[in-house]
C-alpha positions, 0 to 999 in steps of 0.5 A: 432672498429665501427660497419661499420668496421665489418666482416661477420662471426665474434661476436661482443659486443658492447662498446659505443654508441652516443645517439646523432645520431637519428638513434642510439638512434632508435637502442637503443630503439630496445634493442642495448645498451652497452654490447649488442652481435651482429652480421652482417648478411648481406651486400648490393651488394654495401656494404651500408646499412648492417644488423645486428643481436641482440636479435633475430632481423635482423636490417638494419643500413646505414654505415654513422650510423653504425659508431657512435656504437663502437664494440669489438671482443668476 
């Protein structure tokens, strides 16, 4: 499951990232790495972008890059 694929309300932990991304690799200097729990907070109105939640911080993340973080359910 990728990260743009999760539902509000739900635990996440994360599985793999690709570093070759920009803005993933700016998440993973913020602390998202693999086996990193998180979280969605919030959706825009329209859906994009969404805010997640890990290590105490709400992030905003562009579905196009919420794909490139794989997830799984805890």
């Amino acid at each position: 499951m990728r990260l743009n694929e999760i539902k509000k309300g739900g635990l996440f932990r994360v599985k793999n990232l690709n570093c070759c991304n920009d803005c993933v690799s700016r998440l993973m200097s913020m602390g998202l790495l693999p086996d990193q729990e998180i979280r969605l907070a919030h959706e825009a109105p329209l859906g994009d972008p969404i805010a997640v939640e890990f290590n105490g911080c709400h992030i905003s993340v562009r579905l196009e890059d919420a794909a490139h973080v794989e997830v799984e359910p805890i």
